[in-house]
C-alpha positions in Angstrom: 24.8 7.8 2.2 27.1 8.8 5.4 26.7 5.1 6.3 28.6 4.6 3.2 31.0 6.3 3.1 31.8 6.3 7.3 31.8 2.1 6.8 33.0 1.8 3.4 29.4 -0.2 2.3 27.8 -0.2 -0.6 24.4 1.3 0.1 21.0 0.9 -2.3 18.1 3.2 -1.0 14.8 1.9 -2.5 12.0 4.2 -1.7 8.4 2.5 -3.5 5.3 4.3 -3.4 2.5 1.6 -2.5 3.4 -1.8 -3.5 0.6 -4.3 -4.3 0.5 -8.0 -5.0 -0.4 -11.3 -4.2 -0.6 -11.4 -0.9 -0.2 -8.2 -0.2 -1.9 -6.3 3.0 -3.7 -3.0 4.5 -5.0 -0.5 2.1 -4.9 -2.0 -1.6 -6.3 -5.4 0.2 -8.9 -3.6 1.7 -10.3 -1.8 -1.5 -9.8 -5.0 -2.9 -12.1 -6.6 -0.1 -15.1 -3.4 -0.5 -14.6 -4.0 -4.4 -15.5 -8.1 -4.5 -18.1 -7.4 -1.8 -20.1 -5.4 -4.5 -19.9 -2.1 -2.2 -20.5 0.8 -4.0 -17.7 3.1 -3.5 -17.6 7.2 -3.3 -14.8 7.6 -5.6 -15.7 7.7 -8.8 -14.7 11.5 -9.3 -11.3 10.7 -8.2 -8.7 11.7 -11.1 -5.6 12.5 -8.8 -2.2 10.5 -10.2 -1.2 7.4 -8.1 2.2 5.5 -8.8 2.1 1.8 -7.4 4.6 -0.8 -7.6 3.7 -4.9 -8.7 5.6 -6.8 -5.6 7.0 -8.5 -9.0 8.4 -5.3 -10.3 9.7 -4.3 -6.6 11.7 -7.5 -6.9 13.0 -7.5 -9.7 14.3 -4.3 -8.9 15.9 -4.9 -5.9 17.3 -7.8 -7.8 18.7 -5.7 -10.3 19.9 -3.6 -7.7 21.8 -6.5 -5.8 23.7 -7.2 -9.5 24.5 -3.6 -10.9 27.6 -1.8 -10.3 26.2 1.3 -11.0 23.1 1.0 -8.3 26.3 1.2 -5.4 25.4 4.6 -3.3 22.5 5.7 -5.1 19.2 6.3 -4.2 16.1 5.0 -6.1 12.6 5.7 -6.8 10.9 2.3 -7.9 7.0 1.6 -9.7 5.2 0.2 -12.3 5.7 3.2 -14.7 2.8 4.1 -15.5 0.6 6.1 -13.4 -3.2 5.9 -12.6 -6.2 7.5 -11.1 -7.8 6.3 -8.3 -11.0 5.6 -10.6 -8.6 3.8 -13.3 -7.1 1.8 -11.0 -10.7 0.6 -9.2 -12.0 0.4 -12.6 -9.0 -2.2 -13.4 -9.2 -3.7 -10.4 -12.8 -4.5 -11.1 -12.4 -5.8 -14.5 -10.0 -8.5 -13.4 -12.2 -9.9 -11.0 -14.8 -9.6 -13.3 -17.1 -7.7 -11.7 -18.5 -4.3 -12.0 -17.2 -1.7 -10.6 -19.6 0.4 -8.5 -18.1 4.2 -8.1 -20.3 6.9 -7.0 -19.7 10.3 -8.3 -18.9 12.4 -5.1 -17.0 15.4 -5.5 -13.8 15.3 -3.8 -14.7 18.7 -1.7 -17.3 16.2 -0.2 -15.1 13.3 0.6 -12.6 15.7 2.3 -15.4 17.3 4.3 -16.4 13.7 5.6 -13.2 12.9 6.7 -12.6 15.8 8.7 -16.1 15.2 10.4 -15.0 11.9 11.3 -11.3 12.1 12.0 -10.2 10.8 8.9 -8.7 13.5 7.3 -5.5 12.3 6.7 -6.5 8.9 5.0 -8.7 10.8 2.8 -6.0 13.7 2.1 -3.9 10.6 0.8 -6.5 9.0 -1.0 -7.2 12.3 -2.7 -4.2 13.4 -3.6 -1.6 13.1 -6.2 1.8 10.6 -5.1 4.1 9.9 -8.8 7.4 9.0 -8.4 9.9 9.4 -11.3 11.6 6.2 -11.8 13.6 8.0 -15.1 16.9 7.3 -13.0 16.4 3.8 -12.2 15.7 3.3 -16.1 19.0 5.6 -17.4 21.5 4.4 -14.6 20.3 0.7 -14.3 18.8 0.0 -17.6 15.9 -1.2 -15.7 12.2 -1.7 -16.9 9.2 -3.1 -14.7 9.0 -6.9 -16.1 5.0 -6.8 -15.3 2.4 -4.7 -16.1 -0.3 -3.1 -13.7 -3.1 -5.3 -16.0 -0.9 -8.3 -15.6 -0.2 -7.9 -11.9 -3.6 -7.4 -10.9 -5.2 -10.4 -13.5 -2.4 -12.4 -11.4 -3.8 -11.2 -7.7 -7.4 -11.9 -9.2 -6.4 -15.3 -10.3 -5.3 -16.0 -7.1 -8.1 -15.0 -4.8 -10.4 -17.1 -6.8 -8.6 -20.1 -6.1 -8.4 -19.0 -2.4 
């Protein structure tokens, strides 16, 4: 906020946690990829807490941002509100394409041990681990509730790749 108050700008910080969407790239359209191909993944002991953002929501936010006098010099956490697993977000993934989901049960002590053996420790530390954001300001200060919901969002995205 020194930019603010050196320049005399109103300043918005949005910080999302992973946003998905139509469209959207790198991770979430990866898992999305290993999910359609009928790959059977080793996550399905994966309980840790994941907030996400709908590229809808993240919008609408920053649109509500762009319009509220009270967003002026604040910074904001932004998602969907409600917070999955890894597993429960797969598992809803799958059911809006329709297909099953295929999740191996493999303890988490396993997948951490593979990644170290083959340099991927840090992808699977973030995989593994916990990432919520609290979005309770953004909802007291801006009066602000995600328009979509993570069911909606990802019927949407699976809509759209089968037209694709």
């Amino acid at each position: 906020m020194q930019v603010a108050g050196e320049t005399g700008l109103e300043v918005v910080i949005i910080r999302p946690p992973l946003v998905y969407g139509p469209g959207v790239k790198a991770n979430f359209h990866e898992m999305m990829n290993w999910l359609r191909k009928g790959v059977p993944l080793p996550l399905g002991l994966l309980y840790n807490q994941r907030s996400m953002v709908a590229l809808d929501n993240l919008v609408d936010f920053i649109t509500t941002c762009l319009h509220h006098p009270a967003a002026v010099n604040q910074i904001f956490l932004v998602s969907d509100g409600e917070d999955l697993t890894i597993r429960a977000l797969l598992r809803q993934t799958a059911a809006a394409f329709r297909i099953p989901s295929r999740l191996l049960p493999v303890p988490v002590f396993l997948l951490r041990a593979m990644g170290h053996m083959f340099g991927k420790k840090e992808m699977v530390q973030r995989l593994c681990d916990n990432l919520q954001v609290d979005i309770e300001k953004s909802q007291r200060l801006l009066g602000w509730e995600p328009p979509i919901s993570i069911d909606a969002e990802l019927t949407k995205i699976a809509q759209r790749w089968r037209v694709e």
